[in-house]
C-alpha positions as CSV (number, residue, x, y, z in Angstrom):
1,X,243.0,-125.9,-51.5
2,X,241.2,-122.7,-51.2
3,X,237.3,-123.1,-49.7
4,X,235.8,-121.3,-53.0
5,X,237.2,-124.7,-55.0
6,X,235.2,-126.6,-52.8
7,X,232.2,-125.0,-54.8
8,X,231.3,-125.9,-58.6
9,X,229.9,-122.6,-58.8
10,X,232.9,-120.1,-60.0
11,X,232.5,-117.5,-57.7
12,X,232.8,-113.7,-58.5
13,X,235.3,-111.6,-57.0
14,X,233.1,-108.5,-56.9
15,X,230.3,-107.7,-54.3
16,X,227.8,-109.2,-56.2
17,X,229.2,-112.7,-54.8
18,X,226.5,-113.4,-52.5
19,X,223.3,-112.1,-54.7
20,X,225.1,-114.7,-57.3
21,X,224.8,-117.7,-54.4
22,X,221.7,-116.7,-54.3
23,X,220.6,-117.6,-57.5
24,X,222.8,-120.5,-58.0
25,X,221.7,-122.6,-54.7
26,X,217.6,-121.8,-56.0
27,X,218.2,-123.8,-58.9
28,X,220.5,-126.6,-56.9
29,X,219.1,-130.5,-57.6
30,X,221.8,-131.9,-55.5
31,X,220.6,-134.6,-53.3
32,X,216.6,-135.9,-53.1
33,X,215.9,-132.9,-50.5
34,X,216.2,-130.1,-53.3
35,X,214.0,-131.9,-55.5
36,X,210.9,-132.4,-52.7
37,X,207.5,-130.1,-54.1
38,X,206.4,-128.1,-51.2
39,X,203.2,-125.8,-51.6
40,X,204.0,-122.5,-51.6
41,X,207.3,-123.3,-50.3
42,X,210.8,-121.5,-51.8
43,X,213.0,-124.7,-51.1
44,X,216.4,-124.5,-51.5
45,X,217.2,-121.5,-49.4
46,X,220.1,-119.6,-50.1
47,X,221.7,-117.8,-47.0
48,X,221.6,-114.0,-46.4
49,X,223.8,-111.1,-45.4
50,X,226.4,-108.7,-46.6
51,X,229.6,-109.8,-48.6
52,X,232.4,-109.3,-45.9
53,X,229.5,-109.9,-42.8
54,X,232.1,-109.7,-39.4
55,X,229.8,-113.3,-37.9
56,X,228.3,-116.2,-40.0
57,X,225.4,-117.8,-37.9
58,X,224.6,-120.8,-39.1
59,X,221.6,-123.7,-38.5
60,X,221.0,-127.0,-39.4
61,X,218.2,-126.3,-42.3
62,X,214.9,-123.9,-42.7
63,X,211.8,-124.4,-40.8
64,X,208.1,-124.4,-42.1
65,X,208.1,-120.2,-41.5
66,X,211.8,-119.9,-43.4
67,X,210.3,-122.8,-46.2
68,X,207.5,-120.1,-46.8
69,X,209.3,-116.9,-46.3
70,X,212.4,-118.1,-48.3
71,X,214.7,-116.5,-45.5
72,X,217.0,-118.5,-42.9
73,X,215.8,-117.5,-39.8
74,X,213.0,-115.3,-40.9
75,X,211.5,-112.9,-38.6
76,X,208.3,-113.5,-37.7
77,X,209.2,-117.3,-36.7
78,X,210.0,-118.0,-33.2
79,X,213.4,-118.9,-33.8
80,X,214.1,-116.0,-35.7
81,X,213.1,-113.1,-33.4
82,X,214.9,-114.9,-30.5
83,X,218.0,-114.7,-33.1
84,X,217.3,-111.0,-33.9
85,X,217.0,-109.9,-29.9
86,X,220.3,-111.9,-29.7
87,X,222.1,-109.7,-32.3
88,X,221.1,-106.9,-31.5
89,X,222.5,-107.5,-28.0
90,X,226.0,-108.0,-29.5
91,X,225.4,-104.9,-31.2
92,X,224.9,-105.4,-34.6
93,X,221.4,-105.7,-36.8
94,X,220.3,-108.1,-38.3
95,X,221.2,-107.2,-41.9
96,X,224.8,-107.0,-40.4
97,X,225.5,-110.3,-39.8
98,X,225.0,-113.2,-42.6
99,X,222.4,-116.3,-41.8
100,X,222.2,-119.4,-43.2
101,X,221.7,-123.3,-43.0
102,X,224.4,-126.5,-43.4
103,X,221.2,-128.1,-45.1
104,X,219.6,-125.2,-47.8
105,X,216.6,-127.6,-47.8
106,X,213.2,-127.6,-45.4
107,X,212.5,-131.4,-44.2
108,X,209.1,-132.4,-43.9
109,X,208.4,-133.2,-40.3
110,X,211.2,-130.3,-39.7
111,X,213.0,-134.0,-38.8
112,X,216.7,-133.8,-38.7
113,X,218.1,-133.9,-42.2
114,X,220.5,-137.3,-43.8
115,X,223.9,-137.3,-43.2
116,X,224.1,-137.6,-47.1
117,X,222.0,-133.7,-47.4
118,X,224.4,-132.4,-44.7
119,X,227.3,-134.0,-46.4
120,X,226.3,-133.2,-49.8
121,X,225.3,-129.5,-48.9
122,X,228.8,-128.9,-46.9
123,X,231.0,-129.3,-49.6
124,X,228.5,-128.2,-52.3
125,X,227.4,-124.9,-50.3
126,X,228.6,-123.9,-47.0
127,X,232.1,-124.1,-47.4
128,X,232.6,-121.9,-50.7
129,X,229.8,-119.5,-49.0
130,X,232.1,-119.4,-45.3
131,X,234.8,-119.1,-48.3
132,X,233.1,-116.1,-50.3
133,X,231.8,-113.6,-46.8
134,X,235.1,-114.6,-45.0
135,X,233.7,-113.9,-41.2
136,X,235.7,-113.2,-38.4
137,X,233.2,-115.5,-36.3
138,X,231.1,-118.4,-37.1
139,X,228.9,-119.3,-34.9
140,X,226.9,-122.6,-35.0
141,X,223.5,-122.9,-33.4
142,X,222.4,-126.4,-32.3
143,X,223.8,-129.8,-32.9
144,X,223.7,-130.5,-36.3
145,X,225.8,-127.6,-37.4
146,X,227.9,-127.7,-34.3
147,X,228.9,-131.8,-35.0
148,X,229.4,-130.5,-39.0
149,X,231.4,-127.9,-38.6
150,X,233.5,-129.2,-35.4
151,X,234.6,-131.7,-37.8
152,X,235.8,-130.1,-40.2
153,X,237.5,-127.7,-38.0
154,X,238.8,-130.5,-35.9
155,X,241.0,-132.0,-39.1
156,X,242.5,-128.3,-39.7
157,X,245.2,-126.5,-37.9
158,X,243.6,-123.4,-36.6
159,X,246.3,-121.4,-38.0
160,X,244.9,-122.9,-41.4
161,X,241.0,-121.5,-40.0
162,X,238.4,-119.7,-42.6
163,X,237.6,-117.4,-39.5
164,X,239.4,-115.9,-36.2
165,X,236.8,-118.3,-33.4
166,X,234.7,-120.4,-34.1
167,X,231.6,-120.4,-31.4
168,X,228.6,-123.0,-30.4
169,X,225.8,-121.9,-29.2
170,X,222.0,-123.3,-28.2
171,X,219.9,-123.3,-31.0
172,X,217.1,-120.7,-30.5
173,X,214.2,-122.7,-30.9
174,X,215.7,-124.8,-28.1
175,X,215.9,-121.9,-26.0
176,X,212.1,-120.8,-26.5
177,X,210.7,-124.1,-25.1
178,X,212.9,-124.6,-21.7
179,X,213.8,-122.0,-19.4
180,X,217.3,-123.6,-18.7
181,X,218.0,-123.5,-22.0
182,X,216.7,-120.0,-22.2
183,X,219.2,-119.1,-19.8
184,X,222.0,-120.9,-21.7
185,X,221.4,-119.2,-24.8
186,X,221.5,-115.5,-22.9
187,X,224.9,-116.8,-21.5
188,X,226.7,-117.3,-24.6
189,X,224.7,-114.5,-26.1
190,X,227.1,-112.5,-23.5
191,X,229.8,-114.5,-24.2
192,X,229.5,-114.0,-28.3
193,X,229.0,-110.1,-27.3
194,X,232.9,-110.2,-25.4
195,X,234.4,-112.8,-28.2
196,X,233.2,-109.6,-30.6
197,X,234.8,-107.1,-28.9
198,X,238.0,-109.0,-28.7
199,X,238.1,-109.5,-32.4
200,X,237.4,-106.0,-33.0
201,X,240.2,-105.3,-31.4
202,X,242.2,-107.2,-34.0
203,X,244.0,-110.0,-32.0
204,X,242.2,-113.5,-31.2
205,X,241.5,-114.8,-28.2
206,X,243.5,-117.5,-26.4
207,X,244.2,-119.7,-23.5
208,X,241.6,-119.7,-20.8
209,X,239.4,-117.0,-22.7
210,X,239.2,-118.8,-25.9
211,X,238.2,-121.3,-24.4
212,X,235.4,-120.0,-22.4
213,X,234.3,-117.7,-24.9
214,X,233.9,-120.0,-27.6
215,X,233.4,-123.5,-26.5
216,X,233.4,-125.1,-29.5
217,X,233.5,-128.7,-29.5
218,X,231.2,-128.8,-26.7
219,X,227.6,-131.0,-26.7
220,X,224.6,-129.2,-26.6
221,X,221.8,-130.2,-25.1
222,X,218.0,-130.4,-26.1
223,X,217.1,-128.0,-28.1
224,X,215.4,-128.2,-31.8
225,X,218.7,-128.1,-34.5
């Protein structure tokens, strides 16, 4: 089974793939999440990025600036600007690379969604959007997306993989509030920046330098996901 027939929305073959996601997840009524009224909020939030995006970053769900902004990872937040500096490191921009959430939904309390939203929005969303952009590298941020996606890697062959590596990383909120985990996160910033290189040179990594460069069944500590 393909990842797009994971999704009940019938996905276009042309670029205008991802400005049709877009659309389809605003009007998604899924699980209770999707249905919450936030004031001037934008909930669901679609992801963003280009159709064949070379890295997927993706978080657990949107924060109160992304709820308001109706952006994953927007700017002006924290979170986002650490994300940004990070990218541009690897050397891409940010409208290079595609963002988005395993949840689509802001929690109130930003408290850590269900298993049932992350469940729900796996199979609903993320997989027929990793499906649609097709990235050489996903890269999860924090533990919620790490534990989601490990799983679902972990029951594949990696032959059978939507991407070339699959990479964890700290979540970057996490890596604002402690300076260890600041210096974590600039660690497998560098790391990210070699796996990149390696995949743009068309072959994927192995052996010891697969595993150092992507880590990805790893824990992570602290850190808000």
């Amino acid at each position: 089974m393909v990842l797009e027939e994971l999704s009940d929305v019938n996905w276009p073959v042309d670029n205008n793939c991802v400005r049709y996601y877009h659309n389809a997840i605003r009007q998604c009524k899924a699980c209770p999440l999707a249905k919450q009224k936030i004031r001037g909020g934008l909930t669901p939030i679609s992801g963003i990025g280009p159709r064949y995006a070379p890295i997927m970053f993706i978080g657990r769900n949107p924060g109160a600036e992304e709820n308001r902004y109706g952006e994953p990872f927007w700017t002006s937040a924290p979170a986002g600007d650490r994300l940004e500096a990070a990218i541009l490191q690897i050397g891409l921009a940010r409208h290079q690379v595609y963002l988005t959430n395993v949840v689509k939904c802001f929690t109130l309390g930003n408290v850590k969604p269900t298993a049932e939203a992350i469940g729900i929005c796996m199979e609903k969303w993320l997989l027929g959007e990793i499906g649609s952009i097709k990235p050489s590298i996903i890269v999860t941020l924090g533990k919620v997306a790490t534990q989601a996606l490990s799983i679902y890697m972990k029951e594949r062959a990696r032959s059978t993989w939507p991407c070339l590596a699959f990479a964890s990383m700290t979540h970057p909120s996490g890596a604002n509030r402690s300076p260890i985990m600041e210096a974590r996160f600039r660690r497998e910033t560098r790391n990210l920046e070699r796996l990149l290189k390696a995949v743009e040179k068309c072959r994927e990594p192995k052996g010891d330098e697969f595993i150092e460069l992507c880590m990805p069944w790893r824990e992570i500590d602290g850190g808000l996901t």
